[in-house]
C-alpha positions as CSV (number, residue, x, y, z in Angstrom):
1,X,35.2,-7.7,7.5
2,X,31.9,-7.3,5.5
3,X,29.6,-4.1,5.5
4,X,26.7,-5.1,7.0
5,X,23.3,-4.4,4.8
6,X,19.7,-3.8,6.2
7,X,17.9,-7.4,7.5
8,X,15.0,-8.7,5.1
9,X,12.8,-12.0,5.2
10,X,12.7,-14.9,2.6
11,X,9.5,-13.5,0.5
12,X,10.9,-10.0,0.1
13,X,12.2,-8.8,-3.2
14,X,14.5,-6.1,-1.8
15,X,16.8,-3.8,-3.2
16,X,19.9,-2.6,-1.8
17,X,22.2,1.1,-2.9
18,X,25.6,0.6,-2.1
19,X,27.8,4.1,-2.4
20,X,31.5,3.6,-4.2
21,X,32.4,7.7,-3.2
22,X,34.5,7.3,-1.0
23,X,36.4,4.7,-2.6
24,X,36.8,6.2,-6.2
25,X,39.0,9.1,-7.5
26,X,37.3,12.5,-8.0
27,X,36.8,12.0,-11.8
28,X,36.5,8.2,-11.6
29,X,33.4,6.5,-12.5
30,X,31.7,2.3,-12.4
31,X,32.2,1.3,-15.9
32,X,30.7,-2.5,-14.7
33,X,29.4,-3.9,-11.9
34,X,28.7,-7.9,-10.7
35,X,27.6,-9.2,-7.5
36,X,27.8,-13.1,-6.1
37,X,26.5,-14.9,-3.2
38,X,28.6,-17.0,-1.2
39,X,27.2,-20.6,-0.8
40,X,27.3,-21.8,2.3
41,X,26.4,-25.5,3.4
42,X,23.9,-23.8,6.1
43,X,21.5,-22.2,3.7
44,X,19.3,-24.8,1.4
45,X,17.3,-21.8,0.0
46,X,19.8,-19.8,-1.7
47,X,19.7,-16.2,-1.5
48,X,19.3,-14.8,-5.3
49,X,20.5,-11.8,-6.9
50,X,17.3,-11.4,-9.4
51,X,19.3,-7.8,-11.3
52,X,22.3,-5.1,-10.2
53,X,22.2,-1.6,-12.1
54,X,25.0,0.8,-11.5
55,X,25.7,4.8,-11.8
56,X,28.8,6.4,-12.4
57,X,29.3,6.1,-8.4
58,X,27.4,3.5,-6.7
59,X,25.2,0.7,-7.5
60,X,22.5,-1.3,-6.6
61,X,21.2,-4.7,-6.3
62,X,17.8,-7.0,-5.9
63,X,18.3,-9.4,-3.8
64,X,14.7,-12.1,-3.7
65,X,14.4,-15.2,-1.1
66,X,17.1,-16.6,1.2
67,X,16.4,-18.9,4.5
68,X,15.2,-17.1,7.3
69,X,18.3,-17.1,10.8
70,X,20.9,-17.3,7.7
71,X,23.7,-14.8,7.3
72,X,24.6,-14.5,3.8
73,X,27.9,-12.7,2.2
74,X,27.5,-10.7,-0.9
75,X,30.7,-9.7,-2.9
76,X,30.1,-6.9,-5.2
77,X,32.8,-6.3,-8.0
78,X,33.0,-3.0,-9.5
79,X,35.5,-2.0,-13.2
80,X,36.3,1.7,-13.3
81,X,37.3,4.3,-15.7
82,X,40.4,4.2,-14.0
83,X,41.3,0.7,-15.3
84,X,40.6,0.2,-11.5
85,X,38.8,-3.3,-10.1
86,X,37.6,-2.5,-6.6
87,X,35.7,-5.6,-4.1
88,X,33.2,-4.4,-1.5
89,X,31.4,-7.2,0.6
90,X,28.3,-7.3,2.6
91,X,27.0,-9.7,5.5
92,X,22.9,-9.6,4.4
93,X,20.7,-11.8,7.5
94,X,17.7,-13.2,6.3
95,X,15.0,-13.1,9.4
96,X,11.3,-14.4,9.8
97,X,8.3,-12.6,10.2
């Protein structure tokens, strides 16, 4: 089941910090990280990741527009030092003002 990430509304250029601690070995770092939005046939205005930057243990991403009283999943995919490949995904929910 998805992590679920703070709401935000269509015109908001937002950006979200997601932690990979708990998840990674105590000298492990993120060598690369990619995020995606799942399409889905209910939103016409597609939520858009405008950039993702990453740390040795957590990233982040800016996420712009989206259709407000949509739900959207985010799948972030992380590479480690570790020769590792770890998924995280997020339920984000667009709202109106």
């Amino acid at each position: 089941m998805p992590s679920t990430l703070a709401n935000k509304k269509p015109a908001e250029v937002a950006d979200y910090r997601q932690d990979w601690d708990k998840r990674l070995a105590e000298e492990e770092s993120i060598t690369s990280s990619s995020w995606s939005v799942a399409a889905s046939a209910e939103s016409p205005a597609a939520l858009t990741v405008q950039s993702g930057t990453y740390t040795d243990r957590a990233v982040t991403v800016w996420l712009a527009a989206g259709t407000a009283g949509v739900s959207y999943v985010l799948t972030n995919m992380v590479e480690t030092s570790g020769n590792r490949t770890l998924v995280g995904c997020y339920r984000l929910y667009v709202e109106a003002c």
